[in-house]
N, C-alpha and C positions, 0 to 999 in steps of 0.2 A: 468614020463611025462616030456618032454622038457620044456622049460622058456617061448618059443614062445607060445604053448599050453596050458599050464597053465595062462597065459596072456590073452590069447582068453575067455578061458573057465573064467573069472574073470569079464570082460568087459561087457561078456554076460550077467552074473549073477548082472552088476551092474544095464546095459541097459534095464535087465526086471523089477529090483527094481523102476527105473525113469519112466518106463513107467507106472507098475503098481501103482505108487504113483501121475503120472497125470493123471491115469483114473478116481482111486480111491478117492484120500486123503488119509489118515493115516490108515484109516478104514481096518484095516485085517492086520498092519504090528504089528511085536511085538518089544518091545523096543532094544533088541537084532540088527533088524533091522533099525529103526530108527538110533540108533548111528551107525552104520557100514553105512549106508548113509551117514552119517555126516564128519564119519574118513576118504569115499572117497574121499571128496572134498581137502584131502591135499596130500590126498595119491594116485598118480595116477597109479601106476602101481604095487601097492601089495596087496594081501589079506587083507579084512579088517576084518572079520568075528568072527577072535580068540580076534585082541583086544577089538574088543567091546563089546564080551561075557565076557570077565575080568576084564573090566573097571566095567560092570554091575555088576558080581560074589560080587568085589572089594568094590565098594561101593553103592551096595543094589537097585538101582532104577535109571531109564531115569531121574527123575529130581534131584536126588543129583548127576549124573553125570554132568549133565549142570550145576552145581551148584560148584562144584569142583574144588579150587584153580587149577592155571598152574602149579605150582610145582607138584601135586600131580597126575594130569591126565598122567604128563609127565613119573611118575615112571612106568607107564605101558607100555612094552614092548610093541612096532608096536604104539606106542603115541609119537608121537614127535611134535616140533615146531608149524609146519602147524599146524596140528591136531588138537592140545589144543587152538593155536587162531581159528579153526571154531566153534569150540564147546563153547568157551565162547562168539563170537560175536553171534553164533545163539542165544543164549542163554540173550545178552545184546536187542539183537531186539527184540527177544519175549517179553519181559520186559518191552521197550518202546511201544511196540505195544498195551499190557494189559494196560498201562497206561495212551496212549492216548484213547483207547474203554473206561476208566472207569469215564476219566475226566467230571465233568458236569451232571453225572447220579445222580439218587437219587435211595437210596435201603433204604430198611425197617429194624430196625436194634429190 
């Protein structure tokens, strides 16, 4: 398969994941997926697919991936620079986001 093809066939495969995650939500993606969404946002024109099945294999779960020094996300091939800054800024919002929903609540302990 040529580079132009390959390209396409990638784009697509990104285009139906953004699509089916503004129909959807999360609802039906598997973590596998979720991070290779994530690796696109630095990666615009390569396979995200392998590393974010590695990153997962690597270290066991969607949340100790986000959770994941830079150095260490880094050692996985197709993880570079970009990459590890989307996954840890997603990962810093999330965080602020849990913290401002929790501020002011009361729970039953």
């Amino acid at each position: 398969m040529e580079k132009e093809d390959w390209q396409k066939k990638g784009s697509g495969h990104r285009q139906r994941l953004r699509d089916r995650f503004l129909e959807r939500g999360l609802d039906g993606f598997s973590d596998a997926e979720i991070v290779e969404l994530l690796l696109s946002f630095g990666t615009p024109r390569s396979d995200c697919k392998e590393p974010a099945r590695k990153a997962l294999k690597v270290f066991g779960s969607l949340s100790a991936v986000l959770e994941e020094p830079l150095p260490s996300l880094r050692k996985i091939d197709g993880i570079g620079p970009k990459n590890a800054f989307a996954i840890h800024f997603i990962q810093a919002v999330a965080r602020r986001y849990l913290k401002n929903r929790l501020e002011g609540k009361r729970y039953l302990h």
